[in-house]
N, C-alpha and C positions, 0 to 999 in steps of 0.2 A: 328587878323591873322598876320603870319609874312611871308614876301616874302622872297624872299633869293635868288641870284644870286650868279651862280659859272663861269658867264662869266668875262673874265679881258678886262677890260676899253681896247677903241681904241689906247687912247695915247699910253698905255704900249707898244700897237706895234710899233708906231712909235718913241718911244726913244729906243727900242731895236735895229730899221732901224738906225740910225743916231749912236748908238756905233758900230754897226757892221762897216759902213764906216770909222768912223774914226778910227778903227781900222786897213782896208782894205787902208787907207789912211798915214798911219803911226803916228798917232797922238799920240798915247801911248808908243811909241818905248822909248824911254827914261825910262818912269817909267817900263816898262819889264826888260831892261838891267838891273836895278836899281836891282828890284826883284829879278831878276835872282842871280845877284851878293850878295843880302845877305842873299840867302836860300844857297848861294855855303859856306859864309862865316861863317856863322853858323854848317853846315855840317864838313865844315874844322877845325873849333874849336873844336866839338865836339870828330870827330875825335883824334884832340891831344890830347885830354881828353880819349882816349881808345873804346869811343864812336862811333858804328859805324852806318850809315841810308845809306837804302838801297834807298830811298827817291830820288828823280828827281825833284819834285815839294817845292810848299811854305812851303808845309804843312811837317810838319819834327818830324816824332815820335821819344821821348825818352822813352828808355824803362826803367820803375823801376821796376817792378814784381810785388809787393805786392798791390791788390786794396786798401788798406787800407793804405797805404805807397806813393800811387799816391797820394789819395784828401789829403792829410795833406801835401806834397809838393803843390799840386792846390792851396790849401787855402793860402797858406806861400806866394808862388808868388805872389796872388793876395793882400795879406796884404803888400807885395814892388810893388804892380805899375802895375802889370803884369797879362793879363787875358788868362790865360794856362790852358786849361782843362785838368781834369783827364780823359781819356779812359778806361773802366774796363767791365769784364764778366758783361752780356753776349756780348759786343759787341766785346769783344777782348775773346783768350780763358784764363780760369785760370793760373794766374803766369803769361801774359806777358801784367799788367796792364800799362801802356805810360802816359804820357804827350803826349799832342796833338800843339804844338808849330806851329805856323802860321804866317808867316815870310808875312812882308807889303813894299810897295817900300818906305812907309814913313819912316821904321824904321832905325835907323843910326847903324854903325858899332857900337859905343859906348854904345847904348841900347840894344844890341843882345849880347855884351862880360859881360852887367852888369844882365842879365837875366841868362847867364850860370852863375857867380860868384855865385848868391841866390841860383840858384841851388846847386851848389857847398858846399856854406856854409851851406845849409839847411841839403843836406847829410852828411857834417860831424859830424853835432852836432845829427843828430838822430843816428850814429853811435855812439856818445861819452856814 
């Protein structure tokens, strides 16, 4: 016979207690600013790319249309380095299949301008 518990361990509570304060603490204030500044920076690139996200958060969709034109960009990123998921029906509606792009306080300026370039070069060759 098998038992099964759908309770969560004690601990769990108490390191969720201890992020909350150091939250409440300021311990993270750094790496947020950090965040902050390169989901702003990414946006702003995108941006001069014609590219607009209505986005406020990390999480920063690009939109490609086609489901089928997402995961073969997904997959492309993920063959340079990069783990981008593809968004597609039914989760999104038909035609406005994204990129799911998830910006991290670790990421540097330099890895978020080299992640739009694949982008970049990946559309223009499935255009050519």
């Amino acid at each position: 016979s098998f038992v099964f518990s759908t309770a969560q361990p004690p601990i769990l509570a108490a390191m969720i207690a201890r992020i909350v304060r150091n939250f409440q603490e300021g311990a993270y204030d750094d790496r947020m600013l950090h965040l902050r500044s390169n989901a702003e920076f990414l946006r702003s690139k995108m941006e001069s790319l014609g590219r607009q996200s209505t986005s406020q958060s990390a999480i920063v969709p690009f939109l490609i249309g086609d489901a089928r034109d997402a995961l073969d960009m997904s997959k492309h990123l993920e063959t340079n380095g990069f783990d981008v998921r593809a968004i597609r029906p039914p989760t999104v509606a038909e035609g406005s299949s994204r990129l799911r792009i998830t910006v991290h306080s670790c990421h540097s300026t330099e890895s978020i301008a080299r992640l739009l370039a694949t982008v970049l070069d990946a559309d223009l060759h499935s255009r050519n």
